[in-house]
C-alpha angles and dihedrals in degrees: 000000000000101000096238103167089046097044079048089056094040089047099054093041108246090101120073116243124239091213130005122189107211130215090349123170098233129202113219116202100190096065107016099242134125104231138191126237150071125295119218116218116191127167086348101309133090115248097189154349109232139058116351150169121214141193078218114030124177129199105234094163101149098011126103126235121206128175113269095277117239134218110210104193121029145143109222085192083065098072087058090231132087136274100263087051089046089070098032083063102042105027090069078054091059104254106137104167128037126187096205130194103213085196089128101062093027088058074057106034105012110192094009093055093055089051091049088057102047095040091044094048096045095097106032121121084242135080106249117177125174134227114200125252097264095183110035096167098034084202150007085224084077150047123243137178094252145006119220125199138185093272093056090044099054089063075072111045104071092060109128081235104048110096098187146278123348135239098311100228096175089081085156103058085049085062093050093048087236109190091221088060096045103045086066092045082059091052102058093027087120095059138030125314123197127214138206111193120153124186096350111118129150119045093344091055091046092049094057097053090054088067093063112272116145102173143064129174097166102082108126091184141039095241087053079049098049098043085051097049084049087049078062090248125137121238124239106205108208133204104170137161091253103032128024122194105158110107089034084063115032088088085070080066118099138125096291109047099026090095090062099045118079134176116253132166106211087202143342128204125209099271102052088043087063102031100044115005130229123282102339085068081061093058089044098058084043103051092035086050095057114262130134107292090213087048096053087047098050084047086052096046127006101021094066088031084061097041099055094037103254113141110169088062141075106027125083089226136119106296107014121112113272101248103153141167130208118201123180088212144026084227117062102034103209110127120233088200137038115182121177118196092348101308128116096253099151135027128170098352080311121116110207094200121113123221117276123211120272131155124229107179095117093067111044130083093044101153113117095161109164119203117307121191134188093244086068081066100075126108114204111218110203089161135036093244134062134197111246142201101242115201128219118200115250094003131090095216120095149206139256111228132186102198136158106252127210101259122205133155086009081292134117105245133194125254134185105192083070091037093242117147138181118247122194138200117208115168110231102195118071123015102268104130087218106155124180118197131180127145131257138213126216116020089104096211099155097191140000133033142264120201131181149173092222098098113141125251110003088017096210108170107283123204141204128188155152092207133037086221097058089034086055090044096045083050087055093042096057093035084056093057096044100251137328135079132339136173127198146174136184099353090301116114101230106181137336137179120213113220098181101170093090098328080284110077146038131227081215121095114265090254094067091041091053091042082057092048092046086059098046091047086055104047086050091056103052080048086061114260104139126252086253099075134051101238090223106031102046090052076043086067106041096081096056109108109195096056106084145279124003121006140154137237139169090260087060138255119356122201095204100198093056092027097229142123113243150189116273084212111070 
């Protein structure tokens, strides 16, 4: 319970505050101004901007106080550690509060994995809520690990930290007003409800939103934005490991739609966590690129905390939690102090929380690989040409190709002088020995092979190769550690990292994760696969069906924009 009589007295100056922030230059979201004064900090809370006396001052003179920034759409499995090294890695960047989608481990452990991330993220010094898997499966074109409906999901809506239902991918079974779809918009129809809608627009895109959906992260460009924000939907604007939009986006920005747009990461990799931090990297490439520095604050705090109905959050005001950030500078963006509700939890890119206990038992040991031979492999050829996953550098869309394809033994075979591979599909859940195999262009890998269980959504092990041997070896290799990422190369195991929490996270920090995919990156690229794609993240992608045009699943090869398994001869 909010301490209302004490935040009155301390308010009003005749109680005592905890902490008090002296001298402090304060943003003020509500009106856009940088303003002068103490914050008074009591039972975790801030009781008043002014003139105050504390049992803890400190001197701020020169310094700059936000709001704790918040990122409103994010995927903690992402970041390949868990949830306590998630915010290890983010709160020293300032993100206080995270509205997280558990659809990756739910598409592993369904129900469990909910529950792991709820019961994992209760006592960290971060707000973590929580939107239901709205698309588990993402498609009926795959096999997961669960399927959730409506009536599974409802054990769930009524957490005092789920906030509804999350990003909406099925676009499609909206459209068709499927009832599996809908019975889990009614359930969340009192509270938020997230979409994920690339590329429709007109009537289709008018229809979704009649449905309730009030979101959307995946606009690539301002005019996808702009029809959205007229559909009466929010944007999400999105600077991710795998897709950046900000910049693309930020000119849908002015006085009268900046209150419905808000910053959010999607996801972020090691790499990025370390290099260039969470959402405060975001304010940063805004405010360097020119854009009202208010306006970016309000995208990165009170915007997202509004939108999802979360009103003690976001604003440096009486009442609100006292989430604040300290920065030396307007420039460099990296905060020298993190407080949440009111407690020391980061200082100089350094958090100064210990681990709390978690188990993690339900999600370990999910590898449920059935027996996979080398003749599964094999690829028919009844034409010359195949059709062929064509990359594209820095999206996680593809191309349709229509390509000769080296023949022999009546079979498709891989060939690296035209930078053709072959990809490959095993589930991974529950036993099945469904494998699903077509070939890819692109990625530029000349020998060897890469596998991993990081295979949105369903997140089956995909695998990448120029040989079967080395495809078959690199499967072994990631079933023997229990899921997560191994290279090899001439029969030989070159590197792997276990990510035992699902197949999709480690228990390590997010520093030695990222040491073991440095190496890994390295060791792909003197293999071959070109600077312009991430050796793991971009075959992470490849499996993900509802994302145009071509994709693969265990149940073979999806073409997205007509929903159908095909042929790989043409």
């Amino acid at each position: 319970m909010k301490p209302v009589k004490n935040l009155i007295e301390a308010a009003k100056g005749k109680l005592k505050a905890d902490l008090v922030l002296k001298n402090a230059t304060v943003f003020d979201v509500f009106t856009g101004r940088f303003i002068c004064g103490d914050i008074a900090v009591i039972d975790g809370y801030i009781a008043g901007v002014g003139s105050y006396r504390g049992h803890l001052e400190i001197d701020l003179t020169g310094k700059y106080v936000t709001p704790g920034f918040i990122d409103g759409h994010v995927h903690i499995e992402s970041s390949m550690v868990s949830p306590l090294n998630f915010a290890k890695a983010i709160v020293p960047c300032g993100t206080t509060t995270v509205i997280a989608d558990p659809h990756e481990i739910a598409n592993v452990a369904g129900v469990e994995g909910i529950k792991y991330i709820l019961e994992s993220t209760e006592t960290l010094p971060l707000n973590v809520y929580i939107m239901l898997p709205s698309c588990v499966p993402a498609s009926y074109l795959e096999s997961s690990g669960a399927s959730l409906d409506a009536a599974k999901l409802a054990e769930f809506i009524n957490h005092p930290r789920v906030l509804g239902l999350g990003e909406v991918m099925s676009f499609p079974s909206v459209l068709e007003g499927e009832e599996s779809i809908l019975a889990k918009i009614r359930l969340a129809s009192n509270k938020i409800i997230d979409g994920h809608a690339p590329g429709i627009f007109g009537e289709d895109l008018m229809a979704y939103a009649a449905a309730g959906i009030k979101s959307d992260h995946e606009c690539v460009t301002a005019q996808e934005a702009m029809d959205r924000l007229t559909a009466g939907m929010h944007i999400m604007i999105r600077e991710g490991s795998a897709v950046k939009n900000l910049l693309d986006l930020m000119p849908v920005v002015n006085q009268y739609t900046a209150r419905r747009c808000l910053f959010v990461t999607d996801d972020r990799h090691p790499g990025d966590l370390i290099s260039k931090g969470h959402i405060n990297s975001m304010v940063k490439i805004a405010v360097d690129a020119g854009y009202d520095l208010a306006t970016v604050l309000q995208l990165a705090t009170v915007n997202a905390a509004q939108y999802f109905g979360l009103r003690d959050i976001g604003a440096i005001a009486p009442g609100y939690k006292a989430d604040l950030l300290v920065f030396d500078d307007l420039v460099n963006w990296a905060p020298s102090i993190v407080f949440k509700d009111g407690k020391l939890v980061a200082e100089h890119n350094k958090a100064l929380f210990s681990p709390t206990s978690s188990s993690d038992k339900v999600v370990r040991n999910t590898m449920r690989l059935g027996q996979v031979s080398i003749d599964q492999l094999k690829i028919p050829a009844v034409s010359n040409n195949a059709r062929v996953i064509g990359l594209i550098p820095n999206q996680i869309i593809t191309k349709e190709l229509s390509l000769p394809v080296r023949i022999i033994d009546n079979e498709f075979r891989p060939d690296f002088r035209d930078d053709i591979l072959k990809i490959a599909i095993i589930e991974r859940h529950n036993y099945t020995g469904n494998v699903g195999v077509g070939l890819v262009h692109g990625f530029g890998l000349k020998s060897g092979a890469i596998a991993t269980t990081i295979a949105h959504d369903s997140h089956n092990l995909i695998v990448v190769g120029a040989s079967d041997e080395d495809i078959m070896l690199a499967i072994k290799e990631v079933n023997r550690i229990q899921g997560g990422v191994a290279i090899v190369n001439n029969g030989e195991v070159l590197k792997s990292l276990p990510l035992p929490i699902a197949g999709l996270m480690s228990d390590q920090e997010v520093h030695d994760v990222e040491a073991e995919l440095a190496t890994i990156k390295s060791i792909a690229r003197s293999l071959g696969v070109k600077e312009e794609y991430d050796p793991v993240m971009t075959l992470a992608f490849l499996s993900l069906p509802v994302i145009p045009a071509l994709k693969l699943t265990d149940l073979g090869l999806v073409d997205v924009n007509k929903s159908k398994i095909v042929s790989v001869s043409v």
